[in-house]
C-alpha positions in Angstrom: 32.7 -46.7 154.3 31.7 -49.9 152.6 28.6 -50.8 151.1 26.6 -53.3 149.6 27.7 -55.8 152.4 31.9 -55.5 151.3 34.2 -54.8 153.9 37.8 -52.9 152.9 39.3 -56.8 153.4 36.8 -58.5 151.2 38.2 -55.5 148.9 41.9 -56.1 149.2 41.1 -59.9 148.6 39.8 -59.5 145.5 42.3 -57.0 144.7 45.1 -59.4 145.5 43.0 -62.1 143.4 42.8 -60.1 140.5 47.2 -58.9 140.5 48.0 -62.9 141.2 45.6 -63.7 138.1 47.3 -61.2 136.2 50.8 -62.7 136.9 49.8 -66.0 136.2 48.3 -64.8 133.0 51.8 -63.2 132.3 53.7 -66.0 133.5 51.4 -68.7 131.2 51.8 -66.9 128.3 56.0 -67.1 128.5 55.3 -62.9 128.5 58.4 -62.9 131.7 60.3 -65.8 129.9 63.4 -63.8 130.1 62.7 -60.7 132.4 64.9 -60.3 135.5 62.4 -61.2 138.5 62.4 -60.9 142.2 61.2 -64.2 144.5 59.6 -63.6 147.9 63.2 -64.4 149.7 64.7 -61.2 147.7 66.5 -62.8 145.5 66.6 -62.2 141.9 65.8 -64.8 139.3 65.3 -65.1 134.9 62.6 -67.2 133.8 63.9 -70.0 131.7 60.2 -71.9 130.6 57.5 -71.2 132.9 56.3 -74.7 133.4 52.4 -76.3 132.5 49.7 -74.6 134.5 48.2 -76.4 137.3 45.2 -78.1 138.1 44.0 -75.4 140.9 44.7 -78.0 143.8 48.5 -77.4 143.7 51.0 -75.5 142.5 50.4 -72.8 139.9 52.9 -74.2 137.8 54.8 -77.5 137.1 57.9 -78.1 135.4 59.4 -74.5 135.2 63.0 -73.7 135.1 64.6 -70.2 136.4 68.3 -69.3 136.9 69.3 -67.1 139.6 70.7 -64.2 138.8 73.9 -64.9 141.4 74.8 -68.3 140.1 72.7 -71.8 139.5 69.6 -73.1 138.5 66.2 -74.6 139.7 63.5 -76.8 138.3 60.4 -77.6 140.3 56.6 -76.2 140.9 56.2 -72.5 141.0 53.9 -70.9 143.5 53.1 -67.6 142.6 51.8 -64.6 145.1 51.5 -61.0 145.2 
């Protein structure tokens, strides 16, 4: 049961909120520069540079560079999600 006027989706909002701040956080700091990742199409990628933050009105980040793990690269605007 909820109080205080929260509901359990207000909740999970500001629990998802809080893990995508916590990746870009990560991400910013070049902490994953490196580290074998996972995109949201399954599959698996290296951070190369994480890009320039963005300005809050676009992507999370512009300018990064990742290689995929099965062959090639990409450079381009990096939403991020959790």
């Amino acid at each position: 049961m909820s109080q205080g006027g929260s509901s359990s989706t207000e909740g999970k909002q500001v629990n998802e909120r809080t893990a995508e701040s916590r990746l870009a956080t990560l991400w910013k700091s070049g902490t994953l520069r490196g580290a074998d990742l996972t995109a949201a199409d399954g599959r698996r990628l290296r951070v190369l540079h994480p890009g320039l933050g963005g300005n809050g009105k676009g992507p999370d980040f512009c300018g990064a560079a990742i290689a995929w793990l099965d062959g090639g690269r990409s450079h381009g605007d990096v939403e991020l999600h959790t």
